[in-house]
C-alpha positions in Angstrom: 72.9 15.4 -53.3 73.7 18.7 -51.2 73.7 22.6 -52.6 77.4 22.2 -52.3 77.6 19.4 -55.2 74.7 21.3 -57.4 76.5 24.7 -57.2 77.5 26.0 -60.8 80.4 28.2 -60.6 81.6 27.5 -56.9 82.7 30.1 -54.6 80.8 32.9 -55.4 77.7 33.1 -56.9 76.1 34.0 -60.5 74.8 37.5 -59.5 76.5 39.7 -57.3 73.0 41.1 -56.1 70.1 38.9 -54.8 67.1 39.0 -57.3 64.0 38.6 -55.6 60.4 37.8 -56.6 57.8 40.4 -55.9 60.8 42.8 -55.6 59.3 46.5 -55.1 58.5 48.9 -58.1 59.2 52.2 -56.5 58.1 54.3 -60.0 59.7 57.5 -60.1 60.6 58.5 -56.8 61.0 62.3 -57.7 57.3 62.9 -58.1 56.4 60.3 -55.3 58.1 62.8 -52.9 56.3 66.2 -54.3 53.1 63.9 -54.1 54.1 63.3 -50.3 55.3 67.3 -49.9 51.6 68.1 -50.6 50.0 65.7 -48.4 52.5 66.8 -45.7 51.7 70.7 -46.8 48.2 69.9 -46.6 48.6 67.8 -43.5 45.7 65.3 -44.8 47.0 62.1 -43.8 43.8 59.5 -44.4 40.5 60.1 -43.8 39.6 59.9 -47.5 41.7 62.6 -48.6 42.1 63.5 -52.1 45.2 61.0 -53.1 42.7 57.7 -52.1 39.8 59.6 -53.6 42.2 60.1 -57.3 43.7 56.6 -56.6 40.2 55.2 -56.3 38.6 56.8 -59.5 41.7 55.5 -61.5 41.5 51.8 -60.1 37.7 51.7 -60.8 38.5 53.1 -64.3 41.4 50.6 -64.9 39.0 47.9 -63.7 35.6 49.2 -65.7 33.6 48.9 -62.7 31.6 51.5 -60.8 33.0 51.8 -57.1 36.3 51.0 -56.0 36.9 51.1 -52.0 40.3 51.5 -51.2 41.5 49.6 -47.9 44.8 49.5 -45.7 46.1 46.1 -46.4 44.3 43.2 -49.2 43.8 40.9 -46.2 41.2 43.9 -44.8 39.9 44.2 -48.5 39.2 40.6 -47.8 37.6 40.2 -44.6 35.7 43.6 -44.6 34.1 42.4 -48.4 33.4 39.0 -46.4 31.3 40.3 -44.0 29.5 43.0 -46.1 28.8 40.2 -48.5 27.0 38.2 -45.2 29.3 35.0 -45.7 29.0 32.9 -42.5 29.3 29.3 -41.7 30.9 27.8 -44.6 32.4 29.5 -47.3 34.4 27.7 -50.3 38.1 28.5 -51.5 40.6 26.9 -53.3 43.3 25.1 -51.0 45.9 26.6 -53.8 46.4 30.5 -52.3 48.1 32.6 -50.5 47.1 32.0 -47.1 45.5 35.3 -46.3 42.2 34.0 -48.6 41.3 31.7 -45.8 42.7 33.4 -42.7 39.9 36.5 -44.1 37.3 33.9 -43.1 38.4 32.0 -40.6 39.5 35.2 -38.3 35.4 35.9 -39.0 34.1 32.5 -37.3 33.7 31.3 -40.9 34.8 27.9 -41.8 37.2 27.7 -45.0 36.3 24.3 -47.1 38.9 23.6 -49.1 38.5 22.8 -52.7 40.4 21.1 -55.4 41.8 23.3 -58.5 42.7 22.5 -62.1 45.7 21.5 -63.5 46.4 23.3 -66.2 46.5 26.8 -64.7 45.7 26.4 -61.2 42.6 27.7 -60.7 39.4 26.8 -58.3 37.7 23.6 -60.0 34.4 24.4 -60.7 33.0 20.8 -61.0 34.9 19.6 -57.6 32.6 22.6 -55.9 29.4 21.2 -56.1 29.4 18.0 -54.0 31.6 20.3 -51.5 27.7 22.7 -51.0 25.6 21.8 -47.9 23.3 24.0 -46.3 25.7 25.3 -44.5 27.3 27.1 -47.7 27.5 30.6 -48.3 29.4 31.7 -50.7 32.6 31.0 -53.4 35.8 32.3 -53.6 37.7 32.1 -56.5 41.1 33.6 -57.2 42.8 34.3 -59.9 46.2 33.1 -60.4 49.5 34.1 -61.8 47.3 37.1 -63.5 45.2 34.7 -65.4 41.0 34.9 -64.4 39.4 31.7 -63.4 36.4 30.4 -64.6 33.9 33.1 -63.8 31.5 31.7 -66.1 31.0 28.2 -64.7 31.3 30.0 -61.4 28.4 32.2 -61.5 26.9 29.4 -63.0 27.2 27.6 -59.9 26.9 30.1 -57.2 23.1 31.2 -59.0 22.2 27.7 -59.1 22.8 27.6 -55.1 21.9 31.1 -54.6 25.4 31.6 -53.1 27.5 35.0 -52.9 30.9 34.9 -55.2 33.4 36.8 -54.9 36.9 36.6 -56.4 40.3 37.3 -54.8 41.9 39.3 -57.5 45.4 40.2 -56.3 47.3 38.8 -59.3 45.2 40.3 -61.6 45.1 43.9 -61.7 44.5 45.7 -65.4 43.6 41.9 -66.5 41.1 41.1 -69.5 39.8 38.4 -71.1 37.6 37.7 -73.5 36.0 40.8 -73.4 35.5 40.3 -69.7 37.7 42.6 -67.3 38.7 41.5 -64.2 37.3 43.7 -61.4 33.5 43.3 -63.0 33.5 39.4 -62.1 31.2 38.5 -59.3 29.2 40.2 -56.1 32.6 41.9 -55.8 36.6 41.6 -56.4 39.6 42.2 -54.4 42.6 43.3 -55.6 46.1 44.0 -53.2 48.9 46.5 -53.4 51.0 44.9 -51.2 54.8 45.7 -51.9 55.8 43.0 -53.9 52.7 43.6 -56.6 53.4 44.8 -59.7 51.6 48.3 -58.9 52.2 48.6 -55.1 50.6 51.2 -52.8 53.7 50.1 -50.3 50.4 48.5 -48.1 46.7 48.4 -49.7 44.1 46.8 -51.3 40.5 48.0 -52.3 37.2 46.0 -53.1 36.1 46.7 -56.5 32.2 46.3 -57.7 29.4 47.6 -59.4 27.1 46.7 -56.8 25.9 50.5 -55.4 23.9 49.4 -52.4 27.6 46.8 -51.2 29.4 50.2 -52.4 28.0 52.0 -49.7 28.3 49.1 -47.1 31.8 48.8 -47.8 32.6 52.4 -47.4 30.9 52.6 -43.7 32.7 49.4 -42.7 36.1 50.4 -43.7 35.8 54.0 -42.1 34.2 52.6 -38.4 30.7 52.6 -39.8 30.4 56.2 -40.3 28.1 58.0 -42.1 28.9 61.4 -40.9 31.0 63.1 -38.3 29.0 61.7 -35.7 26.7 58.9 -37.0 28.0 55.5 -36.8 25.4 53.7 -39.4 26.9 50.3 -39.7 29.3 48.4 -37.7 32.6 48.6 -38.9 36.4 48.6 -38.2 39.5 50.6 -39.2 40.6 49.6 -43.0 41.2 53.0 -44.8 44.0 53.2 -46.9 46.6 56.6 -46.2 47.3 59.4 -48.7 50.5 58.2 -48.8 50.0 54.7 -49.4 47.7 56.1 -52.4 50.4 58.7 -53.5 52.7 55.6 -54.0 49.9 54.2 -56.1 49.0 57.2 -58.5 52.9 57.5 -58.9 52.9 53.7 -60.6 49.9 54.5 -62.0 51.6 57.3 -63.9 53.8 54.9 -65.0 51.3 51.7 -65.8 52.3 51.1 -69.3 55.7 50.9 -68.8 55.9 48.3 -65.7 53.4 46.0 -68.3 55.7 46.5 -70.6 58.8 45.7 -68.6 56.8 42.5 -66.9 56.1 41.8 -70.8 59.6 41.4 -71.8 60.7 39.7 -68.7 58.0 37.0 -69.3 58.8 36.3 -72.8 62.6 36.5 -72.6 62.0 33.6 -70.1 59.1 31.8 -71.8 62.4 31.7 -74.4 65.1 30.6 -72.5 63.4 28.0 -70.0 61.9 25.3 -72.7 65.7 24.5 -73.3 65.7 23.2 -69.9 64.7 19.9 -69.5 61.9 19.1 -66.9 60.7 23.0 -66.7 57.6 23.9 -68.3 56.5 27.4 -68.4 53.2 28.8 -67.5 51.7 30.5 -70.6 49.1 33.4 -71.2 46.4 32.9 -74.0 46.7 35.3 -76.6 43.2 35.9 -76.5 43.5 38.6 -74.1 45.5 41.5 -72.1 47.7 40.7 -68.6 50.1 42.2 -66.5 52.6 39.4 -66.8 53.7 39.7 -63.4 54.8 36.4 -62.5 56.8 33.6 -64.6 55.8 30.5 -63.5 56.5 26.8 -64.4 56.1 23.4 -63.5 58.7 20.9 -63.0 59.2 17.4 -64.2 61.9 16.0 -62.4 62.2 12.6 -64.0 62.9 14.9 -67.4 64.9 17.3 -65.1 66.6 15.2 -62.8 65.7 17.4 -59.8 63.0 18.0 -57.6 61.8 21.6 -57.3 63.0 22.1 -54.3 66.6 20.9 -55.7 66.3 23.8 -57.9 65.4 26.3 -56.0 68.1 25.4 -53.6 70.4 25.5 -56.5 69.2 28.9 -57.8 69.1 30.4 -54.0 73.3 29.8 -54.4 73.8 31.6 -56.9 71.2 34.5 -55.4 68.6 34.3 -57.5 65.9 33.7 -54.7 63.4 31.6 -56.7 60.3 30.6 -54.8 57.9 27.7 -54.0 54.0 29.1 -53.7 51.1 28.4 -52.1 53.0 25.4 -50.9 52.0 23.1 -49.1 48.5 24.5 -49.4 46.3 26.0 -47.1 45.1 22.6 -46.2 48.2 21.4 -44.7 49.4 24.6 -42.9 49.5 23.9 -39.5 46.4 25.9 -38.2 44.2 24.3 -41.0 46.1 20.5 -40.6 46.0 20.7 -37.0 42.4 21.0 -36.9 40.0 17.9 -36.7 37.3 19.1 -39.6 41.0 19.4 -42.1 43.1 16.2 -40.6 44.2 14.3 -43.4 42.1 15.9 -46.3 43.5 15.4 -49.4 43.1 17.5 -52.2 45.1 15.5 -55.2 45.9 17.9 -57.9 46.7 20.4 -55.4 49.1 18.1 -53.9 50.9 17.8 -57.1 50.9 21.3 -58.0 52.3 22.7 -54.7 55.2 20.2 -54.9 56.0 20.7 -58.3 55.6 24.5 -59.2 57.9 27.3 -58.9 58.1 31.2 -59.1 61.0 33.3 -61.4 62.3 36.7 -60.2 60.7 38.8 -62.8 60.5 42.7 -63.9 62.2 45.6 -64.2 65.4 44.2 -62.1 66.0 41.5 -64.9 67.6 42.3 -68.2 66.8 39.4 -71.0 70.9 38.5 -71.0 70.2 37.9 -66.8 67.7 35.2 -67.5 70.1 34.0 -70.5 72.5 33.5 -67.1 69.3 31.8 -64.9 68.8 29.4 -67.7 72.2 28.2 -68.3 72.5 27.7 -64.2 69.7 25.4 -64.8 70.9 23.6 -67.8 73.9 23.0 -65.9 72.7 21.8 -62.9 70.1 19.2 -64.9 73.1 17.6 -66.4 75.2 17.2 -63.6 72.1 15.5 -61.6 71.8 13.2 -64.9 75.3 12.1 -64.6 75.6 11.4 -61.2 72.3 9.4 -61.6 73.9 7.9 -64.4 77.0 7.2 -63.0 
């Protein structure tokens, strides 16, 4: 069955405009600009100027943590946290994440051992860690998907019975809460991003968050070249600073937090609406025992109740341009640098298998209106039945 036969309308598609996941919130570009004007007047243009030194404060507030270390990219964040927190040899991750999790460690000499996640929400498995510990083990990763924490609990639990460092990729969770327990305070340390297509972007960034002083200090020598002064180098280090202008964008949505929650909000639930009248789609939800930043709109697909595969569906929503996305897929584990490698050849990590063939991404936020996913769930509706009739035929 080809996109051709699965397309809705024919000739031209649904929306005139491609929607994208991840699109960019630019905020109100006005005051971005008179924010870049004074950088430019002031010609500061990093070096810890005073827009990374605001945008810091207001992160480590929005996270209720101590220090936040602002970086050039999350992948920086990631590695330069990695090797303050001493991980070497093995560390383990969950196979289900963006690849940058494991590329951090392995660009480092240190090995990524793949774990299994749950299957409810996607998350590091906490009792599939243990019999993955040798001596060889250094530290946990655990990430936090589609804005939802994982486990920290069982977690900690596991890392102080092993005397192992945790830390937790946090890039889907900024402003996230649960009970009672923010995300940013979970762990040796967290790492958020502000890569474009987050919710609250510094157009390229990331920062380590903690309330560890002593690995507050170490993290701010290693991102700046080891410098303690103008001309003492007191640790080694490398070039991960983030720009004023990068942190201009970043105060600007910051300004404007509320409103992009709210606007994710709304997006979320108008879908969480629509899509159960789909057959085979099951949405993600968030626990109402909390506060999130409802970024991402997620779901699992059953095709024998849908009649398509996932990747049927996004094929069918990429015609009529809404551009729908598989994640995380196939998993680290069987990307080629990872499969290709003896210690990963054939490992097979079942529920993340199933996940990564199965789950799929909504364009979400401000660019939607609710009556635009009214449109997205009648393309779907539509195609399901016309795969049920041909089947049935």
């Amino acid at each position: 069955m080809s996109t051709a036969e699965l397309a809705i309308l024919g000739g031209e598609p649904e929306f005139a405009e491609p929607l994208h996941v991840g699109r960019p919130n630019l905020g109100d570009t006005g005051k971005f600009l008179e924010r870049v004007r004074g950088i430019l007047d002031a010609a500061w243009l990093t070096n810890d100027g005073r827009c990374v030194r605001e945008f810091e404060e207001r992160i480590a507030d929005l996270a209720h943590v101590e220090h936040c270390i602002a970086m050039s990219s999350g992948t920086a964040a990631l590695e330069i946290a990695s090797r303050a927190l001493g991980f070497s040899e093995e560390v383990i991750i969950p196979a289900f994440t963006f690849v940058a999790t494991a590329h951090a460690l392995m660009w480092q000499g240190v090995r990524p051992v793949f774990c299994d996640i749950t299957p409810d929400i996607h998350h590091i498995d906490p009792a599939a860690i243990e019999p993955l510990i040798t001596h060889r083990t250094t530290g946990i990763i655990g990430v936090h998907l589609w804005g939802q924490p994982c486990d920290a609990a069982a977690l900690t639990q596991v890392a102080k019975r092993h005397g192992l460092k945790l830390m937790f990729d946090a890039a889907h969770a900024l402003g996230v809460e649960r009970d009672g327990r923010h995300v940013g305070a979970l762990g040796d340390c967290e790492v958020f991003s502000f890569h474009a297509t987050k919710f609250l972007n510094t157009l390229e960034g990331g920062a380590v968050v903690t309330n560890d002083d002593q690995l507050a200090e170490k993290l701010r020598f290693m991102r700046n070249f080891g410098f303690s002064g103008e001309d003492c180098v007191a640790h080694l280090g490398t070039n991960g600073k983030m720009n004023e202008i990068s942190a201009a964008m970043g105060l600007t949505l910051l300004d404007q937090y509320d409103d992009l929650i709210s606007a994710n909000k709304t997006t979320y639930q108008a879908f969480a609406d629509e899509l159960p009248s789909v057959p085979g789609l099951h949405v993600i939800q968030y626990p109402d025992d909390g506060r999130y930043n409802y970024q991402h709109v997620v779901a699992m697909v059953d095709e024998a109740e849908s009649g398509l595969s996932r990747d049927r569906i996004v094929a069918v929503l990429r015609a009529e341009n809404v551009l729908a996305r598989r994640y995380f897929y196939p998993g680290c584990h069987r990307m080629k640098p990872y499969a290709a490698m003896h210690e990963y050849a054939g490992l097979h990590l079942p529920v993340t298998d199933d996940v990564a063939g199965r789950v799929i991404v909504f364009p979400a936020g401000p660019q939607l209106a609710p009556a635009d996913v009214g449109r997205i769930g009648a393309i779907l509706r539509k195609a399901s039945d016309s795969a049920r009739r041909i089947t049935d035929a």
